[in-house]
C-alpha positions in Angstrom: 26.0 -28.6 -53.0 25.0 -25.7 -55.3 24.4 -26.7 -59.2 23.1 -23.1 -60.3 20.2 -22.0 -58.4 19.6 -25.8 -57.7 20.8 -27.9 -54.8 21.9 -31.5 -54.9 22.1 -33.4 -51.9 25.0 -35.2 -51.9 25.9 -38.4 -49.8 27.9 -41.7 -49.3 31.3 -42.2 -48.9 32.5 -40.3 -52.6 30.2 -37.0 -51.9 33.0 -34.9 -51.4 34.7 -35.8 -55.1 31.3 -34.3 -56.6 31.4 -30.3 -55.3 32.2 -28.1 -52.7 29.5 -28.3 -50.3 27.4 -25.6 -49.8 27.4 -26.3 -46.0 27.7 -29.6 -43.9 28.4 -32.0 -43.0 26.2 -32.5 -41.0 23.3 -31.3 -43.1 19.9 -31.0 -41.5 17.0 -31.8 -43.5 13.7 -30.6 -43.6 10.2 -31.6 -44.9 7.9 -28.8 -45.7 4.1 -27.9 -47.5 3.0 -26.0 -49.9 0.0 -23.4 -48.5 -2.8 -23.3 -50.5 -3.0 -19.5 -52.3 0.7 -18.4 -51.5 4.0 -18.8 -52.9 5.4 -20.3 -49.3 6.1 -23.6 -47.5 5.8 -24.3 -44.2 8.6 -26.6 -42.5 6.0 -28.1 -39.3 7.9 -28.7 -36.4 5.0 -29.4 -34.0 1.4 -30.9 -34.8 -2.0 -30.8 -32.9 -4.6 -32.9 -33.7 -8.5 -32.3 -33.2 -8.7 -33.4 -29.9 -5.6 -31.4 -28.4 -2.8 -34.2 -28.7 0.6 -32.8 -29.6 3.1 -34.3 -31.5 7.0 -32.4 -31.9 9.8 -32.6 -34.2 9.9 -36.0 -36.5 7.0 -37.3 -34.8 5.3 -34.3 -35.6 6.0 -35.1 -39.5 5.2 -38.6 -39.2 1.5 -37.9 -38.0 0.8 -35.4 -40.6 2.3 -37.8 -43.1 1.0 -40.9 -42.0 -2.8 -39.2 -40.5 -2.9 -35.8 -41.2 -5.2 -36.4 -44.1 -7.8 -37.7 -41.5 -7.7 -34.6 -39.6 -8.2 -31.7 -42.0 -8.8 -29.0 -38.6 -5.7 -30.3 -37.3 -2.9 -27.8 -36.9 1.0 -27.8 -37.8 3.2 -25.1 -36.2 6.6 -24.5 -37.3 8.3 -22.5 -39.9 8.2 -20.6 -43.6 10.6 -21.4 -45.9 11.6 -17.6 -45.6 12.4 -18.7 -41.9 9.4 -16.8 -40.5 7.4 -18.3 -37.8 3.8 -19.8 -39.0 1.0 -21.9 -38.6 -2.1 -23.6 -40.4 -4.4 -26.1 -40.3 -3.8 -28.7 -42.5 -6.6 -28.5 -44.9 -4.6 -25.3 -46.1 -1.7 -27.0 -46.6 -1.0 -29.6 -49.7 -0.3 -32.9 -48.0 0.1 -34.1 -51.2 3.1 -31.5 -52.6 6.1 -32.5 -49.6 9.0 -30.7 -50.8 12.7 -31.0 -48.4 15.1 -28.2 -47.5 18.6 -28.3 -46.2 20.1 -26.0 -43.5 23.5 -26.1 -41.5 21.6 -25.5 -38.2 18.9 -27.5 -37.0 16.6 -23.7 -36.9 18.9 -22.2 -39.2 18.2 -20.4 -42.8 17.2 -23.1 -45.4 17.2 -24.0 -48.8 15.4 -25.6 -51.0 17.1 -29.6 -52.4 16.0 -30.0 -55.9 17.7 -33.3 -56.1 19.4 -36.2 -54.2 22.4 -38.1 -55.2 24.4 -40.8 -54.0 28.0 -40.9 -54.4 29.0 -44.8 -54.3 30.8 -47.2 -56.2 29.1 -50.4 -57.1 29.8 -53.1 -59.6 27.1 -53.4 -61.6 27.5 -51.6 -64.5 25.9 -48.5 -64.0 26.9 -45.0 -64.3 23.7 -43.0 -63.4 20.6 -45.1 -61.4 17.4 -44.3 -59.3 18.5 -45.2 -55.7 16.6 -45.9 -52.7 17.1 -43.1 -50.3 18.7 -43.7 -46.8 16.9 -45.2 -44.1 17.0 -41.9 -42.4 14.9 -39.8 -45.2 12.6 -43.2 -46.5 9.5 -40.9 -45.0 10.3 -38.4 -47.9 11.2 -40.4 -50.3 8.1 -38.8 -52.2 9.4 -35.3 -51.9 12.5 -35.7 -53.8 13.9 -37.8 -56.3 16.8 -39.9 -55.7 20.0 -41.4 -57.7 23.2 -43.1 -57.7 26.6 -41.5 -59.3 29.3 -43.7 -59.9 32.4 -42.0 -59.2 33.8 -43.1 -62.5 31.8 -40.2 -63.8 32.3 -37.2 -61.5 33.6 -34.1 -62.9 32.5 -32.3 -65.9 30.7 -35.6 -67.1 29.1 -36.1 -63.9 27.8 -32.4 -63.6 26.5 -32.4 -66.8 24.3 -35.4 -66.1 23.0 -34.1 -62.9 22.4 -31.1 -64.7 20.3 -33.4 -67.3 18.9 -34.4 -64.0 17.7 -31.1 -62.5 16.6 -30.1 -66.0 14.4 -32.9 -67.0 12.9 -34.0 -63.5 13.2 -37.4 -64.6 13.2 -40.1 -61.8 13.8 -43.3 -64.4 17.2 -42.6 -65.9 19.2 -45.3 -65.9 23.0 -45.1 -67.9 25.7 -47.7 -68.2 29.0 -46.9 -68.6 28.8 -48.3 -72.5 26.0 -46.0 -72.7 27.8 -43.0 -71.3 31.1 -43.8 -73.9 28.5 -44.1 -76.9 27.3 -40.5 -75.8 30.7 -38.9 -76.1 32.6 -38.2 -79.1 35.7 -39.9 -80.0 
C-alpha cells in the first residue's frame, strides 16, 4: 500500500484495516541488486555459475544469496527495476545491498517496498514491534525491515507511526500501548 512515494507491505489477517492496497492480493515479491556505477537494480530470475550450471526462479536467488559470493564470474539474468531485460556478472552487482519490489504480475511492472508490516493482534502489550518476517520471505529478511501493528492503532495513529517508520529507518522501535497514550495529548 502506498504511504507517499513509499510502499508498505502489508500482511496478516488485519492488512486490509490499514490502506487501500495498491494492488493484491496476491502480491508477488521480488529480490533485486544494486549494479555497481548505475542508479538500477536488477531483479535475477535465472543464475549461471562458472562452470555452466543453471539455476531459475527462487532457486536462482537462493544460490546467489547463499554462494554467489564464491563465484564473482558467475552470471544472473533477469530484469531492471525499470522492467528492462538485463544481465551481469555478479561481481558487478552488490550482493551485499538486496533490496525487494512488489508487482501484481509475476513479470509485471514493479515497485520498490520500503517497509513491511504486519497487521495482527496479539496480547502482549505492544503497539508497534520488530516482527520476524513470514516463512515465505525469511531469505530477505535482510533486505527489508519488518514490524508488527496492532490494530488498536490503525488509522491516523497508525499512519503516523509507519510514517515515523519510513522516515527514520529504524528497525528497533518498540511502543506499548501506555507508551503510545503518554505520546498523545489529553
Amino acid at each position: 500500500m502506498p504511504f507517499g512515494r513509499s510502499l508498505v507491505l502489508a500482511y496478516g489477517p488485519d492488512a486490509p484495516a490499514l490502506n487501500q492496497p495498491l494492488f493484491g492480493p496476491p502480491v508477488y515479491i521480488h529480490p533485486a541488486y544494486r549494479i555497481y556505477g548505475t542508479p538500477n537494480d536488477l531483479l535475477p530470475d535465472e543464475a549461471i555459475d562458472d562452470r555452466g550450471q543453471r539455476f531459475y526462479g527462487q532457486e536462482a536467488v537462493d544460490w546467489i544469496e547463499m554462494a554467489g559470493g564464491v563465484y564473482p564470474r558467475a552470471d544472473a539474468l533477469g530484469r531492471l527495476s525499470t522492467g528492462e531485460k538485463a544481465q551481469a556478472r555478479l561481481k558487478e552487482l552488490d550482493l551485499a545491498a538486496l533490496t525487494l519490489y512488489a508487482s501484481a504480475e509475476p513479470a509485471g511492472p514493479t515497485r520498490r517496498l520500503d517497509l513491511a508490516i504486519e497487521a495482527l493482534a496479539v496480547p502482549d502489550g505492544l503497539a508497534l514491534t520488530p516482527a520476524s518476517p513470514p516463512a515465505a520471505l525469511e531469505t530477505y529478511a535482510r533486505g527489508i525491515r519488518f514490524y508488527r501493528l496492532a490494530p488498536g492503532v490503525f488509522g491516523a495513529v497508525g499512519a503516523a507511526l509507519i510514517q515515523r517508520l519510513l522516515a527514520t529507518r529504524r528497525a528497533d522501535w518498540r511502543l506499548t500501548f501506555d507508551d503510545l497514550d503518554n505520546m498523545l495529548p489529553g
